[in-house]
C-alpha positions, 0 to 999 in steps of 0.5 A: 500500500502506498503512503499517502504522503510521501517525505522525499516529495515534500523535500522536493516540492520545498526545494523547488519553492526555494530554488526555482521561486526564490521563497526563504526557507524558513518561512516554507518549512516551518510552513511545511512542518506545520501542515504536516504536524501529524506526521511522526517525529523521524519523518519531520526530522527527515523532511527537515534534514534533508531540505536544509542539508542540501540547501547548505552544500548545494554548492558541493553538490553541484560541483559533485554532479557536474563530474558524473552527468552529461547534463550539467546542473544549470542545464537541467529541468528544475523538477530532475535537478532537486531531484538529484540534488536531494539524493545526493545529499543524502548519499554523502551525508546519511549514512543511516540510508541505504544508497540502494534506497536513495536511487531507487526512491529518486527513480521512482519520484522522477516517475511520479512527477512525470519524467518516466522517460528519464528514469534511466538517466536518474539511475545512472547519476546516481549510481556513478555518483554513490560508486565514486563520491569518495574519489572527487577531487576538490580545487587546488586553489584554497579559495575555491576549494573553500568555497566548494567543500563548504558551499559558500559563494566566492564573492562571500570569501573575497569580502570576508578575505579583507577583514578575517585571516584564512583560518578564522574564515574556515571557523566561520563556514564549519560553524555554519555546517553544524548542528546546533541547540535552539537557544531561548530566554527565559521570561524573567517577568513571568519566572526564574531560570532556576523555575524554568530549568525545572519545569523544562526538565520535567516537559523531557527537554534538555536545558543547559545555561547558555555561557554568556547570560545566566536567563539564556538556554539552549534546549534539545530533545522536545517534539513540537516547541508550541506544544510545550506547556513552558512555552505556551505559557510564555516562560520563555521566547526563542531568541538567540544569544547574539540578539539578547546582547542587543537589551543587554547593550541597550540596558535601559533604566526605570522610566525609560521610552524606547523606540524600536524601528525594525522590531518584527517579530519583536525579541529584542523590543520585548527583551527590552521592555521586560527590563524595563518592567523589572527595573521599575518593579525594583524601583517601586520595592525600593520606594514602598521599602523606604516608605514603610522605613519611615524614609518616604518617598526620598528613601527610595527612587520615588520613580512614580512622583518623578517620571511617567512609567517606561514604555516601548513602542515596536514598529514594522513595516507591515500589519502582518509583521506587526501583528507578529509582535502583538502575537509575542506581546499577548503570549509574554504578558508585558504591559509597557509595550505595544507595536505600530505600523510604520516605515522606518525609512521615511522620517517621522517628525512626531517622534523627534527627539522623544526617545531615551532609547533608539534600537535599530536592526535592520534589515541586512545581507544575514551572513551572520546567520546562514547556518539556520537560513542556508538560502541566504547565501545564495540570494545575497549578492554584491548589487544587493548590499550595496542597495542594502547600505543605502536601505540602511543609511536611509534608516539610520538617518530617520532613527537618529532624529529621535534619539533625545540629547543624551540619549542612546542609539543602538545599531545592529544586524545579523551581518559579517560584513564592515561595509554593512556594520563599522563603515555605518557607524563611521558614516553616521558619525561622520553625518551626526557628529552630534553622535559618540560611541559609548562604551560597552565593555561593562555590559558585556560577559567577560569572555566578550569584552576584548572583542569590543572595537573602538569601545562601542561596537562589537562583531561576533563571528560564529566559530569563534564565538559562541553565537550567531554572526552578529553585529552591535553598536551603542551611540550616544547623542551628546547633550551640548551639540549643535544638532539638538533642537534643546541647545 
């Protein structure tokens, strides 16, 4: 009796959305994942594996099929190419399948999708190609041998080649091929880390505390994350370590109003208002303390009879964007934030100098981050960072009208890439030379402080640190500067 779904055509009609249409492969998976939900927890591994994995060494495995078709990859009919592409993903890299099913399955997906005609041909690559992967010859030129055997386009090594010696390069592209724990933060609003480490570990999930922040885990071994009662009572949020450094960075104080520009789907906004939310519980505690002393007001911070209470407004560019942050803002329980519909590249001269604190993190190239979006790497183009750097400097002209004298701005993406980070900052500062890089070596975990550059800004780098590719920038508005509206 034959399936009713089968896992290799959902792998391929995934790949074809991904590689013929130009979808993300993170937004069609998780999609996919979700239709399919009621398939058994190794099919949905298997789905996942498979997709993802070829997707990583496309790059190898077309360098690899080119040595044993006739057709080269770019001549190919899309349906045969994902095809071939998927099967020999899974003759290099599953041991666990058998290279008899793998060509046979292919053979037979070929024929379900209508290429009966080309079975023959399917079978002979792959063939060829389990008989003698183990003999190819990668290229002699270092570059290109990276490039190959790590499925990373050349122009990506060039760039990278200016800034980062050749073995911090090859950290970099390992790091990007290994599997990896999700990382999530734990909702101090709403429970302790200890409370939380408990209630995972009774839910069968495995936490450990991740190295840089004590609220930070990395889980393994659940099924389906939203069926974990954890986390559909909103204990914790899936964020990865590199973006909790952005609230860290940003360390806003009891009273403080932030505006976050790009905030979709709302981690560091909601990160930062759940500091916030803390920060003036503290200050109330102390207040109520002081005035069961007989202390009053004064004893403690008083922050009710001095300031109105901190508030976060997150905005994106569109309602299905913003209605994600809502989404987040209703399972995490926060009252000091709410989310707007705005584009954050046109100016807005309502907001003018209304914020204590300004986070901007834009939308970038995400070299940072192509070990958990493979796709990128092969969409990601010269011509499209430079319009990116425009996008960004657009952006980060309107952000800094906002930013009270005296107040913060912090700049981030999720990019490996100076022209897209430290070149930003020096042309703002260039720009709004009212704006000075505030130090942020005491807002750091020890094992980063001496990767920060020029005091305000730092660049992680996966392999090398314990995190996404990720870059990060506190500037300071000065109080007496010509550019403010207050002077």
């Amino acid at each position: 009796m034959t399936k009713p779904v089968n896992e290799r055509e959902i792998v391929l009609e995934v790949l074809l959305e991904i590689t013929e249409k130009g979808q993300f492969s993170h937004i069609i998976l998780r999609d996919v994942l979700w239709k399919y939900q009621y398939l058994e927890k190794r099919e949905r591994a298997f789905i996942t594996r498979v997709t993802e994995g070829t997707l990583e060494h496309m790059i190898e495995i077309d360098y690899i099929l080119d040595r044993f078709s006739k057709v080269k990859v770019k001549k190919m009919k899309p349906v045969i190419r994902a095809i071939l592409r998927s099967a020999v993903y899974q003759l290099k890299y599953m041991d666990s399948v058998p290279d008899s099913a793998v060509c046979n399955e292919a053979v037979k997906l070929a024929a379900r999708k209508g290429f009966s005609g080309l079975k023959g041909y399917v079978n002979g690559v792959l063939r060829s190609v389990a008989r003698g992967i183990d003999s190819v010859q990668y290229p002699k030129e270092k570059m290109e041998e990276l490039s190959v055997r790590y499925s990373c386009p050349e122009w990506v090594l060039d760039l990278w080649s200016g800034s980062y010696d050749i073995e911090v390069i090859e950290m970099m592209l390992r790091d990007f091929q290994k599997e990896k724990p999700v990382t999530i933060r734990c909702c101090l609003n709403r429970t302790t880390p200890d409370e939380l480490k408990k209630r995972l570990e009774a839910e069968g999930v495995k936490a450990e505390i991740h190295p840089y922040l004590p609220y930070a885990f990395q889980i393994s071994g659940y099924d389906h994350l939203n069926d974990l009662e954890t986390f559909q009572d909103g204990l914790f949020v899936v964020q990865d370590i590199s973006s909790m450094l952005v609230a860290e960075i940003a360390a806003p104080s009891a009273g403080a109003q932030v505006l976050d520009v790009c905030a979709a789907p709302g981690g560091k906004a909601l990160h930062v208002a759940e500091k916030l939310f803390l920060a003036e519980a503290v200050c109330g505690d102390a207040a109520c303390a002081g005035n069961k002393s007989g202390g009053g007001a004064a004893a403690g911070c008083g922050i009710e009879d001095q300031m109105p209470p901190g508030h976060v407004e997150a905005r994106d560019l569109t309602e299905l964007k913003v209605d994600l942050i809502r989404e987040n803002i209703e399972r995490t329980g926060l009252p000091n934030i709410t989310a707007v519909c705005r584009d954050a590249s046109v100016p807005d001269e309502t907001a003018a100098e209304s914020a204590d604190i300004v986070i901007a993190d834009l939308p970038c190239s995400g070299l940072g981050v192509i070990g958990k979006k493979p796709d990128l790497r092969y969409k990601a183009s010269p011509d499209g960072i430079d319009s990116l750097v425009r996008l960004q400097r657009q952006i980060l002209s309107c952000a800094q009208d906002y930013v009270k004298p005296g107040g913060t701005l912090v700049y981030s993406t999720c990019t490996v890439n100076p022209a897209e980070n430290m070149d930003n900052v020096h042309w703002l500062m260039e720009q709004y030379p009212e704006f000075i890089l505030d130090d942020i070596r005491g807002k750091l975990c020890p094992e980063l402080r001496d990767n920060v550059m020029e005091n305000g800004c730092i660049q992680l780098l996966p392999g090398v640190h314990k995190s996404d590719g990720f870059f990060i920038a506190r500037l300071v508005r000065k109080i007496e500067s010509e550019g403010s509206r207050n002077i």
